[in-house]
PAZAPA-4460 file (N, C-alpha, C; in steps of 0.05 Angstrom, whole numbers, plus 32768, in hexadecimal, padded with zeros to 4 digits):
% residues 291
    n_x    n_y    n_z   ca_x   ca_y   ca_z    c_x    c_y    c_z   seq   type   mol
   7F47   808D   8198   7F62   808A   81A3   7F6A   80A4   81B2     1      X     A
   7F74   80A8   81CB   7F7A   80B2   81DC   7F91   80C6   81CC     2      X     A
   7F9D   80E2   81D5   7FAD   80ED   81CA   7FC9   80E1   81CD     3      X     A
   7FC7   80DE   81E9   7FE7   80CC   81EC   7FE9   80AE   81DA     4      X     A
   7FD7   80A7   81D7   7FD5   808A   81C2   7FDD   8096   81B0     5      X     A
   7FD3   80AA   81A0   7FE2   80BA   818C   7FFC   80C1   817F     6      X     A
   8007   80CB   8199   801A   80D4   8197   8032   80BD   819E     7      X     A
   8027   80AB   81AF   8041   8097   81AD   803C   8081   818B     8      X     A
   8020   807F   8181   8020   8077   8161   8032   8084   814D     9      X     A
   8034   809C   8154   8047   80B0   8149   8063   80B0   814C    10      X     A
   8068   80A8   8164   8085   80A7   8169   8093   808F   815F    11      X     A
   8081   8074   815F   808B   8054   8152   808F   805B   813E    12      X     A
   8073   8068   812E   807E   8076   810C   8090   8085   8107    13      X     A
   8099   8096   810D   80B3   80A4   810C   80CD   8097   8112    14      X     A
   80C6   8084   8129   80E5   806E   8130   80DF   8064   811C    15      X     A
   80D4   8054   810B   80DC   8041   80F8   80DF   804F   80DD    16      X     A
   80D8   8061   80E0   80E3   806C   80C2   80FC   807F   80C0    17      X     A
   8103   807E   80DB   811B   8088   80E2   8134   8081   80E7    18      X     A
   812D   805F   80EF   8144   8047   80E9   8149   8044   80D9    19      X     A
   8164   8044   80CD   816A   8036   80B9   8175   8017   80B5    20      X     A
   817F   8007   80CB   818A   7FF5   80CD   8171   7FDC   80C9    21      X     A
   817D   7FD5   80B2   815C   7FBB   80B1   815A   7FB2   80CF    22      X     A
   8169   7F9F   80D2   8165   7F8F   80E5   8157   7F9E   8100    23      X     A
   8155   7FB0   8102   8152   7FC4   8117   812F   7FD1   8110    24      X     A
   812D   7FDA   80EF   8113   7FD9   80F0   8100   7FC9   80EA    25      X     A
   810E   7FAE   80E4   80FE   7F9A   80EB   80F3   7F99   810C    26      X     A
   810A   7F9D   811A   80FA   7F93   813E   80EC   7FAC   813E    27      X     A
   80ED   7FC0   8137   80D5   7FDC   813B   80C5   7FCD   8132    28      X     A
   80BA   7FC9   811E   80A6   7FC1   8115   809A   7FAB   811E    29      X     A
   80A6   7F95   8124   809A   7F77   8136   8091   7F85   8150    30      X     A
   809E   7F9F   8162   8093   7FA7   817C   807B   7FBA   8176    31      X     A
   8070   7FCC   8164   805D   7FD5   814F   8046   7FBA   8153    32      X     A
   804D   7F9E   8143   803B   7F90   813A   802A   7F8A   8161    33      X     A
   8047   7F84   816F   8047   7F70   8190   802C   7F83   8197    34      X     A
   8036   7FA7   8198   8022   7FBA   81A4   800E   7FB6   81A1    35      X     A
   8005   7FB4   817D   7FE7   7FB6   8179   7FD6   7F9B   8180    36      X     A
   7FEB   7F8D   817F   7FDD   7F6D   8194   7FCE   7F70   81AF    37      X     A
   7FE3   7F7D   81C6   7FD9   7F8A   81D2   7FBE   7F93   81DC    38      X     A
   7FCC   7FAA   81CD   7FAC   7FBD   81C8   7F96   7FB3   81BC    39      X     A
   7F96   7F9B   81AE   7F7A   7F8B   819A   7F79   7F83   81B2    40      X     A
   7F89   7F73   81BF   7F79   7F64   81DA   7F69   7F7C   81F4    41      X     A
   7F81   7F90   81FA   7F6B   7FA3   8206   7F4C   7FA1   81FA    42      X     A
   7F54   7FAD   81E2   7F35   7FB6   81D9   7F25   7FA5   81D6    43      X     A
   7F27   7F85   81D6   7F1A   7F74   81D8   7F0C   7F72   81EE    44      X     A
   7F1F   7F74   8207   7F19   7F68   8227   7F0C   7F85   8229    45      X     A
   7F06   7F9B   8225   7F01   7FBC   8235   7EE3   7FC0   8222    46      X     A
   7EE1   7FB0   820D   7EBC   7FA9   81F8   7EC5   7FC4   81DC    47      X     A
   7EE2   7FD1   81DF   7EE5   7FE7   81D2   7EEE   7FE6   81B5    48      X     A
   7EE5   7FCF   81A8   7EED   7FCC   818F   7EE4   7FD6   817E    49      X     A
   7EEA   7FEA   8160   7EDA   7FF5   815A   7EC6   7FE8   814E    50      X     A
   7EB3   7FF0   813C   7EA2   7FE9   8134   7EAE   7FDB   8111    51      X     A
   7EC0   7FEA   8102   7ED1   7FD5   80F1   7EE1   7FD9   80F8    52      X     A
   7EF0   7FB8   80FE   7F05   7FB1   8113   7F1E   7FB5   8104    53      X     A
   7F1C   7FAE   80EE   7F3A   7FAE   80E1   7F30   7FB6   80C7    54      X     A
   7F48   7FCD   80B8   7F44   7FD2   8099   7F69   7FCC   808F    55      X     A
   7F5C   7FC0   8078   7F76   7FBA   8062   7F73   7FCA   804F    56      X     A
   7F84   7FD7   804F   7F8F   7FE9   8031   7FA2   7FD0   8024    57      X     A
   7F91   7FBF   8005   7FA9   7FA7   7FFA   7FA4   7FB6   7FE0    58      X     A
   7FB9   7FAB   7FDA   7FC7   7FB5   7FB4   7FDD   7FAE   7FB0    59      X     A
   7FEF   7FB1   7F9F   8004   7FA8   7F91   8011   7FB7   7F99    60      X     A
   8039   7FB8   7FA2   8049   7FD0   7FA4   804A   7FDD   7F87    61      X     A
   8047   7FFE   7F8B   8048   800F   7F7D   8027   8014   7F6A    62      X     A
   8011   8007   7F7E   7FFB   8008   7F75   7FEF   8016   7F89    63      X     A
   7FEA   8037   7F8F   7FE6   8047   7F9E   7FE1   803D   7FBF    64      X     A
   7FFC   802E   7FC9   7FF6   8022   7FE1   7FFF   8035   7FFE    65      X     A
   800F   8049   7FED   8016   8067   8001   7FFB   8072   7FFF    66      X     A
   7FF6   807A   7FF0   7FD9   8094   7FF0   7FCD   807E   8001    67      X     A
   7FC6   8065   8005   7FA4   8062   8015   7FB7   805F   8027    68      X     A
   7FC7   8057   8031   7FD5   8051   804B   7FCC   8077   8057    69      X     A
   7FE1   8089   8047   7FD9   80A2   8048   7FBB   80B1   8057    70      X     A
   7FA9   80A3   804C   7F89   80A8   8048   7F7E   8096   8064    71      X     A
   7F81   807B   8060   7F75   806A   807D   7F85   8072   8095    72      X     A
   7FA1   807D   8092   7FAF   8079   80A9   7FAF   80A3   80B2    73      X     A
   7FA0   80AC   80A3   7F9F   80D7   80A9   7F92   80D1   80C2    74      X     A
   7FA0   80E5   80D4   7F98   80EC   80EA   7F76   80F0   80F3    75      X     A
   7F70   8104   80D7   7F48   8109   80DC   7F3D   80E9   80D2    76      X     A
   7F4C   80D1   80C3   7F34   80BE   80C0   7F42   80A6   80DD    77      X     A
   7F57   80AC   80E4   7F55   809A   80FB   7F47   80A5   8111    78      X     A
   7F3F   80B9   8113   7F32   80C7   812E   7F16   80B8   812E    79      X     A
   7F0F   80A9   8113   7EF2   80A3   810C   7EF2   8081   810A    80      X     A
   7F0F   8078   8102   7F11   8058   8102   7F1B   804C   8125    81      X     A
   7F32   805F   812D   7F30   8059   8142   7F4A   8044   8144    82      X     A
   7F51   803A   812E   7F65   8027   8120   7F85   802F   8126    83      X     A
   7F90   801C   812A   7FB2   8020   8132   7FB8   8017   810F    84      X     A
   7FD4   8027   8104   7FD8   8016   80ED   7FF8   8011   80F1    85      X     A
   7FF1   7FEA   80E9   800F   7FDF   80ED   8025   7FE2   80D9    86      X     A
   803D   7FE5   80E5   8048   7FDA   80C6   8053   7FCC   80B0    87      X     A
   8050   7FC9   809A   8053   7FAF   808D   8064   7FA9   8093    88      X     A
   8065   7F81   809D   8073   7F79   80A5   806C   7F54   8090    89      X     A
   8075   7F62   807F   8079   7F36   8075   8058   7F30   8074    90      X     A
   8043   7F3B   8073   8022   7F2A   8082   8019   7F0F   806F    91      X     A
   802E   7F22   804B   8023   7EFE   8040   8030   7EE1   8049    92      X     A
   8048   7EE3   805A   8050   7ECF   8064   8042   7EB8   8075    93      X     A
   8035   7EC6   808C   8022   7EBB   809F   8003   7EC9   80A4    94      X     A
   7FF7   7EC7   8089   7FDE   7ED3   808A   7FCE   7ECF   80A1    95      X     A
   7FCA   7EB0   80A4   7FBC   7E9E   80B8   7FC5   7EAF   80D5    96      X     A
   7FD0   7EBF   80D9   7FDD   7ECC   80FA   7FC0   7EDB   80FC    97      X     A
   7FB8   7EE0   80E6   7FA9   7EFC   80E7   7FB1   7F1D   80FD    98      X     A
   7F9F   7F29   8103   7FAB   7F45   8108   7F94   7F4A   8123    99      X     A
   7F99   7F53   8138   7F95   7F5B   814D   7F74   7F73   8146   100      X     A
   7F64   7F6D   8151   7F4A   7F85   8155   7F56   7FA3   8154   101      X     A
   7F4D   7FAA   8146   7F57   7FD0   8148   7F67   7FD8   8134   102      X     A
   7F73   7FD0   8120   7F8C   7FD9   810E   7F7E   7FCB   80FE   103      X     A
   7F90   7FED   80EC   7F9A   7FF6   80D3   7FAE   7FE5   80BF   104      X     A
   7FAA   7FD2   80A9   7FBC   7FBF   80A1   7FC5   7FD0   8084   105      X     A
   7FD7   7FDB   808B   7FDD   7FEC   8066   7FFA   7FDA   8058   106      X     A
   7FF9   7FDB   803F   800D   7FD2   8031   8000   7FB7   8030   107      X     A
   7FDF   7FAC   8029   7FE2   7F95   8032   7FEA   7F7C   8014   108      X     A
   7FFB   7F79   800C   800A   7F67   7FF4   800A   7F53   7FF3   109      X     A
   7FE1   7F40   7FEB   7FE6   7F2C   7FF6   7FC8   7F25   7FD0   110      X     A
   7FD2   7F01   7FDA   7FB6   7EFA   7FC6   7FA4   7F06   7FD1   111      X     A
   7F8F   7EFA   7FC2   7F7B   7EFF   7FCC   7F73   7EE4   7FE4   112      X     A
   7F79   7EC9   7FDB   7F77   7EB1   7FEB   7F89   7EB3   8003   113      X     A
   7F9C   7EC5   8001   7FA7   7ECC   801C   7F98   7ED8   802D   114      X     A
   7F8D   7EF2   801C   7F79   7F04   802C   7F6D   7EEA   803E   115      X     A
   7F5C   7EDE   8027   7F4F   7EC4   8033   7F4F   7EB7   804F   116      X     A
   7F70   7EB1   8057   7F74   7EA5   8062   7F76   7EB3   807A   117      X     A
   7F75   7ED4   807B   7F70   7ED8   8093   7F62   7EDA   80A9   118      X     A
   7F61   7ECB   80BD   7F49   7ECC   80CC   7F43   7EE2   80E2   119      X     A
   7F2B   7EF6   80CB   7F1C   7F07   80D8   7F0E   7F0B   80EB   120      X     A
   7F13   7EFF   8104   7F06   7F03   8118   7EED   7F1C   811C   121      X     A
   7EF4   7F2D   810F   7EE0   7F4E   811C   7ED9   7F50   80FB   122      X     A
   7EBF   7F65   80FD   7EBF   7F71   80E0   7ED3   7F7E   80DF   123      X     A
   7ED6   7F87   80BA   7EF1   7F8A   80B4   7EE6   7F8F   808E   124      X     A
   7EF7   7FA8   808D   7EF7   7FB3   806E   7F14   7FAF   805D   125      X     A
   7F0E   7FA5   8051   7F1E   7FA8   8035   7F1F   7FC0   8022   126      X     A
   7F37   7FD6   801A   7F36   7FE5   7FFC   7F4E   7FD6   7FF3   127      X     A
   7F43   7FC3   7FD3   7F61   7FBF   7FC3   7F59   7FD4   7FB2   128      X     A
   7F7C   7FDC   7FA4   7F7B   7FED   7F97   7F87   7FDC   7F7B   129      X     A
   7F7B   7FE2   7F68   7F87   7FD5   7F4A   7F97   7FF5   7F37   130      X     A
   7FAA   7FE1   7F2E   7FB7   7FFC   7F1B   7FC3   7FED   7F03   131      X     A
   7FBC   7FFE   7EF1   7FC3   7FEC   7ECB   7FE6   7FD8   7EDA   132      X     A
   7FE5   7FCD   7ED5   7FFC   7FB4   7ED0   8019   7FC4   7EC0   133      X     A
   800E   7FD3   7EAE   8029   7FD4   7E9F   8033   7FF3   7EAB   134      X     A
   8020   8005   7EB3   8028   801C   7EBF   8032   8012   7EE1   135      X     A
   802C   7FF7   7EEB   802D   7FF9   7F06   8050   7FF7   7EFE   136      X     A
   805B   7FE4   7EF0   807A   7FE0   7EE3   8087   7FE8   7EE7   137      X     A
   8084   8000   7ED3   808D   801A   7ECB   8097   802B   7EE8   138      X     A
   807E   8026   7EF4   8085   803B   7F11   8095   8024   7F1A   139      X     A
   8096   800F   7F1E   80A6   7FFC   7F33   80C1   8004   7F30   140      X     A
   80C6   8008   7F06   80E1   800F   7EFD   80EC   801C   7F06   141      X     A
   80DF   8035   7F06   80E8   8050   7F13   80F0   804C   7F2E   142      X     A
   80E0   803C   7F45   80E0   8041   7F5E   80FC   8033   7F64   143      X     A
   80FD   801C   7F58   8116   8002   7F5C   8131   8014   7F52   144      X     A
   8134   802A   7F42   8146   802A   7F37   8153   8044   7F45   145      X     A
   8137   8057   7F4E   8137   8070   7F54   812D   8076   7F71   146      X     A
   811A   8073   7F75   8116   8085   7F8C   810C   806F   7FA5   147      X     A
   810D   805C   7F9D   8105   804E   7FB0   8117   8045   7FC8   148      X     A
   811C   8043   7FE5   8129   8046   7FF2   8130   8029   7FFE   149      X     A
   8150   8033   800C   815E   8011   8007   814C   8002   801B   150      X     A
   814A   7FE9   800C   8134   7FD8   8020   813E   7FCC   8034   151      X     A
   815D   7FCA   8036   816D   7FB5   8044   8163   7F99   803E   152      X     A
   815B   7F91   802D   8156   7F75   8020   8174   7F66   800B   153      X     A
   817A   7F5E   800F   818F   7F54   7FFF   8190   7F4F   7FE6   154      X     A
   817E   7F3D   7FE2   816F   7F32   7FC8   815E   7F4F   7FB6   155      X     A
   8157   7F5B   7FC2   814A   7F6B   7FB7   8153   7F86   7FB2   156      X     A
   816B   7F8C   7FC3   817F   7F9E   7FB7   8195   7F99   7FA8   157      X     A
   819A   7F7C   7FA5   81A2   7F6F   7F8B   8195   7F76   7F71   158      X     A
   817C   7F6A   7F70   8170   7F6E   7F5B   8165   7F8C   7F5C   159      X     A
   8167   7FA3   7F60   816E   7FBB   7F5D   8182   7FBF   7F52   160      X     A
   819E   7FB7   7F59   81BE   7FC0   7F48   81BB   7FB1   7F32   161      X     A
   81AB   7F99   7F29   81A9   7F8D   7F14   819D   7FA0   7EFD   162      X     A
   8189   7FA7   7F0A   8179   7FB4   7EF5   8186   7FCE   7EF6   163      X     A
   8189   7FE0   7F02   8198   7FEF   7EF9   81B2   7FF0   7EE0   164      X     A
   81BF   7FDC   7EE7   81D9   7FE1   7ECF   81CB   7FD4   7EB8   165      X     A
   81AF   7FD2   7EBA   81AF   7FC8   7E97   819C   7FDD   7E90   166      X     A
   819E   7FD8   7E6E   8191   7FF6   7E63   8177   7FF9   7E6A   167      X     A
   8164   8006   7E60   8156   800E   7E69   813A   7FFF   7E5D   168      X     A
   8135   7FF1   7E45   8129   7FE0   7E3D   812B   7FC1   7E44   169      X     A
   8145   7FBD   7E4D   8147   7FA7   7E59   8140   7FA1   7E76   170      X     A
   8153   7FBA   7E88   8145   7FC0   7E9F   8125   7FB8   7EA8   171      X     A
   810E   7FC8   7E96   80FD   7FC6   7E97   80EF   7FAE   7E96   172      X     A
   80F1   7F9E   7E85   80ED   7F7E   7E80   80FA   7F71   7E96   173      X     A
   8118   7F70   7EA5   811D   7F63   7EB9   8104   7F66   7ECB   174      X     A
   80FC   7F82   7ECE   80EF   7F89   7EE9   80D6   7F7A   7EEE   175      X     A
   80C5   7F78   7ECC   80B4   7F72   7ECD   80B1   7F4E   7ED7   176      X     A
   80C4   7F41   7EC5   80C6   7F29   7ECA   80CC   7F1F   7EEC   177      X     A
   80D9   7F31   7F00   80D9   7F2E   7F15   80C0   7F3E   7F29   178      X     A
   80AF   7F49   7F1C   809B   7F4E   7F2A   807F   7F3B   7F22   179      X     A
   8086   7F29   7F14   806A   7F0C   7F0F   8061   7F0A   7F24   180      X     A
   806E   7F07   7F3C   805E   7EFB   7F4B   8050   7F13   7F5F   181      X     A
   8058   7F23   7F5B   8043   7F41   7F5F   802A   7F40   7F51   182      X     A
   802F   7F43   7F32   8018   7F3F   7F21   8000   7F35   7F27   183      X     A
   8016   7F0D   7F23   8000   7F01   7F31   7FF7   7EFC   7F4B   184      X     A
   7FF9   7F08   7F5C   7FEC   7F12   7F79   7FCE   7F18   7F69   185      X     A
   7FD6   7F35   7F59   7FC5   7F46   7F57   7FAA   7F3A   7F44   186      X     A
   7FB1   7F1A   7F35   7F9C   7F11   7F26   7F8B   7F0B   7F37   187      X     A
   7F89   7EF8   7F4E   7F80   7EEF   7F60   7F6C   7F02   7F67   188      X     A
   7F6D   7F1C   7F68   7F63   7F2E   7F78   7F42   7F32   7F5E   189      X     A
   7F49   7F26   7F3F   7F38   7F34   7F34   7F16   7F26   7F2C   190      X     A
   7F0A   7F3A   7F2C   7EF1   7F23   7F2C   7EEA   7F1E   7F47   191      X     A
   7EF3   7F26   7F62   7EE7   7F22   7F71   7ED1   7F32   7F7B   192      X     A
   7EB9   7F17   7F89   7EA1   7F2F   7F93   7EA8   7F2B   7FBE   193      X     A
   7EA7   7F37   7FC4   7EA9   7F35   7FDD   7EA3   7F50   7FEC   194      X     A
   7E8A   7F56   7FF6   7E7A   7F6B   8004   7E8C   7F72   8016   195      X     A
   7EAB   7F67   8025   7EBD   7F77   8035   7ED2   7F86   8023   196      X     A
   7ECB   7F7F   8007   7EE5   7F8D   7FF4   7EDA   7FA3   7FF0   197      X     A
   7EDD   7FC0   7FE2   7EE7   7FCD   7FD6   7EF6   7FCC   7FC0   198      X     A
   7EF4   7FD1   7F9F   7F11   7FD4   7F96   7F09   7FEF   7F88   199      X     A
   7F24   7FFA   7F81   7F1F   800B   7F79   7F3C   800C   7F5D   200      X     A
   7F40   8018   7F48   7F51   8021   7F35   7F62   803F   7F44   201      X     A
   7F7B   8038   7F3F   7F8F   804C   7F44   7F86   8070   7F2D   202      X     A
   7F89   8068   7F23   7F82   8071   7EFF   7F61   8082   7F08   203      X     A
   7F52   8077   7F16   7F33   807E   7F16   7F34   8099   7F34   204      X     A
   7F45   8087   7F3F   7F47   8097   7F63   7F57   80B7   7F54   205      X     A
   7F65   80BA   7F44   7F7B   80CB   7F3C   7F68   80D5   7F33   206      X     A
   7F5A   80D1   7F1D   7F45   80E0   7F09   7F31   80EA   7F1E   207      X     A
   7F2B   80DF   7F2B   7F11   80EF   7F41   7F1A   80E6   7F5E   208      X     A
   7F29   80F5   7F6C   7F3B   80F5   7F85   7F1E   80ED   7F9F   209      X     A
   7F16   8109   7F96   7F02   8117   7FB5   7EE9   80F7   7FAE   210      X     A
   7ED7   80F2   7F9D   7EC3   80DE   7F9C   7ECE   80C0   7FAA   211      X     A
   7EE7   80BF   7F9A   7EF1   80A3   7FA9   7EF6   809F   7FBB   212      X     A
   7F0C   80B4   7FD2   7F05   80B7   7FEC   7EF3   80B8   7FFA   213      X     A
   7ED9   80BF   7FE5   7EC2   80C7   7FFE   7EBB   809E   7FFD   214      X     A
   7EBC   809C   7FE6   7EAF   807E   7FE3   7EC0   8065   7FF9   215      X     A
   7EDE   806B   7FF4   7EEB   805A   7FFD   7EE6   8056   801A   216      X     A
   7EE2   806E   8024   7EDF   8079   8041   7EC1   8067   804D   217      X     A
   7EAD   8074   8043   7E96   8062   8042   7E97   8046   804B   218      X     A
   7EA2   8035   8032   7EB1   8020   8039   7EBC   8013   804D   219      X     A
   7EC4   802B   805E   7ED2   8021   8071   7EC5   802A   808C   220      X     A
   7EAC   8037   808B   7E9A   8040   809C   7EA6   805A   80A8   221      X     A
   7EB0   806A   8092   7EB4   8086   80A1   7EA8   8091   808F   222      X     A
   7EA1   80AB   809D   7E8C   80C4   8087   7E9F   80DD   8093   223      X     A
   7EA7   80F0   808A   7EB8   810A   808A   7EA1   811F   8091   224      X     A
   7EA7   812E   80A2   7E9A   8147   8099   7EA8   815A   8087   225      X     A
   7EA0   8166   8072   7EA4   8183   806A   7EBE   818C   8065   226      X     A
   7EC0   818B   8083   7EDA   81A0   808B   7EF3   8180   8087   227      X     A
   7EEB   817B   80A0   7EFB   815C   80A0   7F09   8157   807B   228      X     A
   7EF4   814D   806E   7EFB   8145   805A   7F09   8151   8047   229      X     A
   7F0C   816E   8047   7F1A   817D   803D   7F32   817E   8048   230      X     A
   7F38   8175   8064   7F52   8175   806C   7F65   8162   806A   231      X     A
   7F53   8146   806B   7F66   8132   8055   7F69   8132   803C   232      X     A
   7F56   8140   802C   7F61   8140   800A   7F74   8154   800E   233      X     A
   7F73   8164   801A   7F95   8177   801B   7FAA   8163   801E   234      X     A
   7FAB   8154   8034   7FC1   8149   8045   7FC5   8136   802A   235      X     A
   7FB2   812B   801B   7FBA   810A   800C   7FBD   8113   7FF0   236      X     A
   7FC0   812C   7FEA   7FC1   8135   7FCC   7FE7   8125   7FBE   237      X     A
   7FE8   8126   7FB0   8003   811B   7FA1   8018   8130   7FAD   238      X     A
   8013   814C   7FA9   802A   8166   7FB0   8035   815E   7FD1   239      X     A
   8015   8160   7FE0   801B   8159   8000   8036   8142   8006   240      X     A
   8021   812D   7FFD   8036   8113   7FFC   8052   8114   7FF2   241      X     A
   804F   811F   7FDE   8072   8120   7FD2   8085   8136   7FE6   242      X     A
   807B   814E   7FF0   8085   815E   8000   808B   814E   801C   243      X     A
   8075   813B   802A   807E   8131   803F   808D   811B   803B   244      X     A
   808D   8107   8027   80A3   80F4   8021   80C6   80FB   801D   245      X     A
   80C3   8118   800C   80DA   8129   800D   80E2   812B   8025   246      X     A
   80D8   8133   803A   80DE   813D   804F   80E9   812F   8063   247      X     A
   80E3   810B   8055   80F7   80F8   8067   810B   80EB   8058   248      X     A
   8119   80F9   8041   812B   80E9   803A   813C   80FE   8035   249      X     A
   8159   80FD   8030   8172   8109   8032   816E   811A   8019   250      X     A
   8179   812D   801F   8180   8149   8007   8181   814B   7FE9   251      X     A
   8175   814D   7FDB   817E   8143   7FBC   8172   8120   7FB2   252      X     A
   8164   8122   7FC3   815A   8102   7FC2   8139   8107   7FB1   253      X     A
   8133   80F3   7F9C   8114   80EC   7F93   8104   80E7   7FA2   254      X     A
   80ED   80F5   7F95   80D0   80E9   7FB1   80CB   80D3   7FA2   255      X     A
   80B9   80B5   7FB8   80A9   80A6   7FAE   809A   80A9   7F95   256      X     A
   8089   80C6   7F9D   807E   80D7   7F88   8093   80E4   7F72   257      X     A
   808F   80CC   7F56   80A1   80DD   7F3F   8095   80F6   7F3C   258      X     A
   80A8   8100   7F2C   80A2   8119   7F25   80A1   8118   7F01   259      X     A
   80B2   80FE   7F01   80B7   80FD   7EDC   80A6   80DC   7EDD   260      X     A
   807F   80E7   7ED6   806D   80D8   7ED9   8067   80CB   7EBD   261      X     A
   807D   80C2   7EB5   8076   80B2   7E92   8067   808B   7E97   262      X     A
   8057   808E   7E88   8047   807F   7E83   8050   8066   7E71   263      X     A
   8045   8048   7E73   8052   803B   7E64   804B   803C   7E48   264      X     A
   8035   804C   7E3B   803A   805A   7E22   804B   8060   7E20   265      X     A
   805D   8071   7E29   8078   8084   7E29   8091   8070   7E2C   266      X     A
   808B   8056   7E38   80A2   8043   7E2F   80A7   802E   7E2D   267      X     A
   808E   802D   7E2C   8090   800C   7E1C   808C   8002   7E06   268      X     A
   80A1   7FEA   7DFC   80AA   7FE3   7DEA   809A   7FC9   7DE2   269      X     A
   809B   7FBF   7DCD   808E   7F9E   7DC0   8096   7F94   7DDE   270      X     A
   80B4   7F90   7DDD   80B5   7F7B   7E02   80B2   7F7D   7E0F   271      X     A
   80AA   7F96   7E18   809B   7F94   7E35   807E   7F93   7E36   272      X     A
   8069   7F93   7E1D   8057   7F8C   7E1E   8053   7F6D   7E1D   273      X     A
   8066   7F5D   7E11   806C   7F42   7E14   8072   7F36   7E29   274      X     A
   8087   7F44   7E33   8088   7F41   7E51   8071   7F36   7E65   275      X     A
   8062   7F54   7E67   8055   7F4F   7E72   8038   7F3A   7E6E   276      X     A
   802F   7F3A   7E56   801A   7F23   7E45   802E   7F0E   7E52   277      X     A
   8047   7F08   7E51   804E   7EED   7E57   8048   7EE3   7E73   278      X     A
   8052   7EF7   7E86   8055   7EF9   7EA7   802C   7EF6   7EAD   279      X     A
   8022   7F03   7EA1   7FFC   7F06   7EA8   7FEF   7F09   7E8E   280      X     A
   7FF4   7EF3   7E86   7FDB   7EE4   7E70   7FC1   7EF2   7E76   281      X     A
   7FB4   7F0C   7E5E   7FA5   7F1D   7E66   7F99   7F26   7E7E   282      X     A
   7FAA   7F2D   7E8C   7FA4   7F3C   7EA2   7F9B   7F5F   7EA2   283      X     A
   7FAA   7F67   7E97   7F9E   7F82   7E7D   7F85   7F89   7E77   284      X     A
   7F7A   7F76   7E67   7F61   7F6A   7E60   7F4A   7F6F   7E71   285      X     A
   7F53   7F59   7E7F   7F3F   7F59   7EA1   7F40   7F6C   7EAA   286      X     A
   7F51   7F72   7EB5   7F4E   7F8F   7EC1   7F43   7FAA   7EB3   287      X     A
   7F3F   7FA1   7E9A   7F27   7FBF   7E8D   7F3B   7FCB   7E81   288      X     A
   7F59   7FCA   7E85   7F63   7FDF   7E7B   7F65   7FE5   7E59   289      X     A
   7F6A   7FFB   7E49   7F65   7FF8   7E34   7F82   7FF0   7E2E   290      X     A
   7F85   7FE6   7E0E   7F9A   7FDF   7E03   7FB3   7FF4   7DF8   291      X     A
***
């Protein structure tokens, strides 16, 4: 990508996270999606497609979908993908649209039979990311109640003031019962073999940062040099991220990144382990996690 390609990628990103008016960054974003249409068709008609045409960063919200967005979308691994990245816009709605040659698909919040349904025209990589069920919650709790920023959704900043005025064991159980159909997104995804996936554990990437990057990367047909690669584990570390997230929200405001990182050991109760057994009939289990 050309530097001025760059720098006008830069500038759409900054307008849209700089709107606040839904309605307003919704059309940033549909003119975002129009561009990279565009440009897939350039690169179609000019033979300049890369070699993997499209990568999905998919996982669950609040299942490290900033860090790989973070990681696929750093300046040193697009210089090597070559990839525009769009931004989420609704994709489990109309999977079947599929996505233009050349881009970056992050936030992607979909089954797996959605994945399915989209038709891949170019090669194309998949990383899902999996994270324990009852810790992913916990963080949703926090995010919905605390730091997570107004969505301009109606419905969904409803159910934010809901959960808020109730205590804090109850709270938690609302949240969970309204995130089922998150969960089960995430069953779909398990047990699968498919040579364009990747998955990887949230929990595993944390425990060994630098190996999983190198792997995930792989994956996606990039190799780092040295130097390179040391300059995105700076940029994608948890401190980085929480400092630049800070840096776009108002004075006295929480990062994405808690800082008060309690675990659902630390608060969960008989019902929210019921809860959740009720909402994903061993899903726990499956996923390896321990009890």
């Amino acid at each position: 990508m050309s530097t001025a390609a760059g720098v006008g990628d830069r500038a759409r990103e900054w307008a849209i996270r700089a709107v606040t008016w839904g309605p307003a960054r919704v059309m940033l974003k549909r003119q975002a999606h129009t561009y990279a249409r565009a440009r897939g068709f350039v690169l179609e008609r000019t033979g300049r497609v890369p070699e993997i045409a499209n990568i999905y960063a998919a996982s669950s919200p609040k299942a490290g979908s900033q860090w790989m967005r973070a990681l696929l979308d750093h300046p040193v691994v697009r210089s090597h993908t070559g990839l525009y990245a769009v931004p989420q816009l609704d994709y489990q709605e109309h999977p079947e649209k599929g996505f233009p040659a050349g881009v970056f698909v992050p936030g992607f919040y979909v089954r797996y039979d959605e994945y399915q349904r989209v038709p891949h025209r170019s090669p194309h990589r998949c990383v899902y990311m999996f994270r324990d069920p009852r810790d992913l919650v916990v963080s949703g709790y926090y995010s919905a109640v605390k730091t997570h920023q107004n969505t301009y959704d109606e419905d969904v900043e409803r159910t934010r003031d809901e959960i808020r005025r109730l205590p804090f064991d109850e709270g938690l159980v609302m949240l969970i019962e309204d995130s089922a159909a998150r969960l089960q997104d995430i069953e779909t995804w398990v047990g699968v073999e498919d040579p364009n996936v990747a998955f990887f554990k949230l929990e595993d990437v944390s425990a060994d940062e630098r190996s999983s990057v190198v792997r995930m990367l792989e994956h996606c047909g990039v190799v780092l040099s040295d130097e390179e690669l040391e300059t995105v584990m700076q940029d994608v570390s948890r401190e980085s991220l929480q400092s630049k997230d800070l840096a776009r929200r108002a004075p006295g405001s929480e990062s994405h990144y808690r800082v008060d990182r309690r675990t659902f050991r630390d608060v969960f109760k008989p019902q929210h382990y019921e809860a959740i057994e009720r909402v994903v009939p061993g899903l726990v289990s499956r996923l390896g996690y321990p009890d």
